[in-house]
N, C-alpha and C positions, 0 to 999 in steps of 0.2 A: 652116801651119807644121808643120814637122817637127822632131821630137826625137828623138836616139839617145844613149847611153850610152858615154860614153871609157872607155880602160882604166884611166884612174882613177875611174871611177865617178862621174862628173858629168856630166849631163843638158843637153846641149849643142842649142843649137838653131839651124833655119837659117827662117830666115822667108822669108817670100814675098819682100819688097825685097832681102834678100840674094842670093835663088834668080835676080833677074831681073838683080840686079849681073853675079852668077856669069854666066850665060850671055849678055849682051850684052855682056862683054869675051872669050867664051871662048867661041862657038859649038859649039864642038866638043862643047860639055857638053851640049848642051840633053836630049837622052834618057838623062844620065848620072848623074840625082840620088840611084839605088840604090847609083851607086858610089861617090857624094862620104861621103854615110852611112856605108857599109861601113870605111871607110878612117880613117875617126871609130873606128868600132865593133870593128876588126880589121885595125889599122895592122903593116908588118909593122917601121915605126922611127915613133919618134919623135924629131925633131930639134927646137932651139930657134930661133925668130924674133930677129929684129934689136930688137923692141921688146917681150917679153915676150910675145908669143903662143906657141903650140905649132904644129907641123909637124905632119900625120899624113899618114905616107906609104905608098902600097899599091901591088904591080903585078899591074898587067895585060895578061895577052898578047894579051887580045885588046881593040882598044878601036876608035873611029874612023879612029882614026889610025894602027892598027899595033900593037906591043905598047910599051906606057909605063908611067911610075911616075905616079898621081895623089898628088896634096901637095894638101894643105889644113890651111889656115891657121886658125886657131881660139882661144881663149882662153875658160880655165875660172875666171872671177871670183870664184867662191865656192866651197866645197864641192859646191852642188850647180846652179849655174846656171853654164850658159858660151854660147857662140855661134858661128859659125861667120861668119868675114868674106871669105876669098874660096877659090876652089879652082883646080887648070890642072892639065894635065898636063905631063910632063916626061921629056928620055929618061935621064933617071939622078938621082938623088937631089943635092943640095951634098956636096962633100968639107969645103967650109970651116967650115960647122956644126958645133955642137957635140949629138952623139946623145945623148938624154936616155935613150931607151928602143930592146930592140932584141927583139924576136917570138925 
């Protein structure tokens, strides 16, 4: 299990079962779990999910795929406990979201 720290300051974790979620819907990830962290930890938006999760979104120019925005999906349940439920990349962030947070 891995933990990193949101920019809200809760201790966000992605566990093994989710890391294995993560990448057998999203191959593209599988050597990209520094980045899913990072994006946690130094998102450059944050935008709101359809059912109360958070968005953390990052880019990168350089990825598997070319340069993309990683999104990941996540939810800080308490002050200091949260989780991380899935991540993808993507070639541009939602317009229809609503920005919570902006780098």
């Amino acid at each position: 299990m891995q933990i990193i720290t949101s920019i809200n300051g809760v201790s966000v974790r992605l566990t093994d079962e989710r890391w294995q979620h993560i990448i057998n819907r999203h191959p593209e990830l599988v050597d990209q779990q520094e980045k899913v962290l990072e994006a946690i930890a130094k998102p450059d938006q944050i935008q709101a999910g359809d059912t109360g999760e958070l968005l953390a979104i990052r880019f990168y120019s350089q990825t598997p795929l070319t340069s993309k925005f990683m999104v990941v999906a996540y939810r800080e349940i308490s002050v200091d406990d949260g989780f991380i439920l899935t991540a993808y990349f993507t070639n541009r962030p939602s317009t229809r979201r609503m920005t919570l947070w902006t780098q």
